[in-house]
C-alpha positions in Angstrom: -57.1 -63.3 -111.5 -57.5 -61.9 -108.2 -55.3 -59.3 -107.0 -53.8 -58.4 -103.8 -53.2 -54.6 -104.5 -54.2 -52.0 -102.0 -55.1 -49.1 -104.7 -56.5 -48.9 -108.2 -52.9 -47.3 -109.2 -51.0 -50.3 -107.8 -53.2 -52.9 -109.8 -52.9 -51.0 -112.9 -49.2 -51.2 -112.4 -49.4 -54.7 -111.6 -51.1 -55.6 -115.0 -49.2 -57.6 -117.7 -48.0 -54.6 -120.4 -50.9 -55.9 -123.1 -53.1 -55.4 -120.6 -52.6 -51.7 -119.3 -53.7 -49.7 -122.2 -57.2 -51.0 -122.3 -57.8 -51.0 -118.6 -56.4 -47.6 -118.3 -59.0 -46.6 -120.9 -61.7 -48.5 -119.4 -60.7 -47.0 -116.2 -60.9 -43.3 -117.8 -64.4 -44.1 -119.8 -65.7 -45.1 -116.4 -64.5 -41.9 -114.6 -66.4 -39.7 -117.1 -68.9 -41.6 -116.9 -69.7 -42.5 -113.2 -72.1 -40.3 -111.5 -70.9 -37.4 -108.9 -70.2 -38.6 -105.8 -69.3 -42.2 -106.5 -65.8 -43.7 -105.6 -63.5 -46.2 -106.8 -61.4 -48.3 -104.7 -60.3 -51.8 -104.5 -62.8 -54.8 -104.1 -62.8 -58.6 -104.3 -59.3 -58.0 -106.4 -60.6 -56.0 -108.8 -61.2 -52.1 -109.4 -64.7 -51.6 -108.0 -66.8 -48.4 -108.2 -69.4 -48.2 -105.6 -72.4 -46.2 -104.5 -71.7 -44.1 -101.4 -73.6 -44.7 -97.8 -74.8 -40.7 -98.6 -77.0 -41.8 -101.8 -77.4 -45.3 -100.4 -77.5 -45.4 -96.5 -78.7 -49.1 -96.5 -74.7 -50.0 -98.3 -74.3 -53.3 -99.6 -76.9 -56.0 -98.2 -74.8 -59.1 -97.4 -72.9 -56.2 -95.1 -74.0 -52.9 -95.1 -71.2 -51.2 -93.5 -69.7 -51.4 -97.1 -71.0 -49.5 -100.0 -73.5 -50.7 -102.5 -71.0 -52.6 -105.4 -72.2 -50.2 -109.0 -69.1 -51.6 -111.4 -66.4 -53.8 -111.0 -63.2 -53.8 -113.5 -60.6 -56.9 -113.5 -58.1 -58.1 -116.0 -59.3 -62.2 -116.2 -56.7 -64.9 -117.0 -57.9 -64.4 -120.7 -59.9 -61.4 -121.1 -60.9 -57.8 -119.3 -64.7 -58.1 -117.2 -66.6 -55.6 -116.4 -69.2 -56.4 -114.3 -71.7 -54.1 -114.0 -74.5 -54.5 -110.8 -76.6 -51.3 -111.9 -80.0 -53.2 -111.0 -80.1 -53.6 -107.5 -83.0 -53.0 -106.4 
């Protein structure tokens, strides 16, 4: 399900109640676990986490003005993805 939100705060607070526990603590696992200088923000609907233009000046290759995508969180019709694009290369 694709959201419209403008922050990761405001698509948390969007999510059906059943859903907000386990994205909140997929959201935190992620935080402790995402390398320094990597940011979160909204992308494609979903929470995305992305490799900054200071580790990765090339960004993303279908347009490099934006970051290279890292992980993407969404809450799904009927379950929670993670999508995780770790191997670019």
């Amino acid at each position: 399900m694709t959201s419209t939100a403008a922050s990761a705060q405001e698509y948390l607070d969007s999510l059906p109640a059943d859903r907000k526990s386990a994205m909140s603590q997929l959201r935190d696992t992620i935080f402790k676990n995402l390398p320094e200088g990597f940011s979160e923000g909204m992308a494609y609907g979903m929470l995305g986490y992305a490799v900054p233009h200071s580790y990765y000046p090339a960004g993303y290759h279908c347009d490099p003005k934006q970051p290279l995508p890292f992980v993407s969180l969404a809450s799904q019709k009927n379950f929670i993805a993670l999508y995780h694009m770790g191997l670019t290369a």
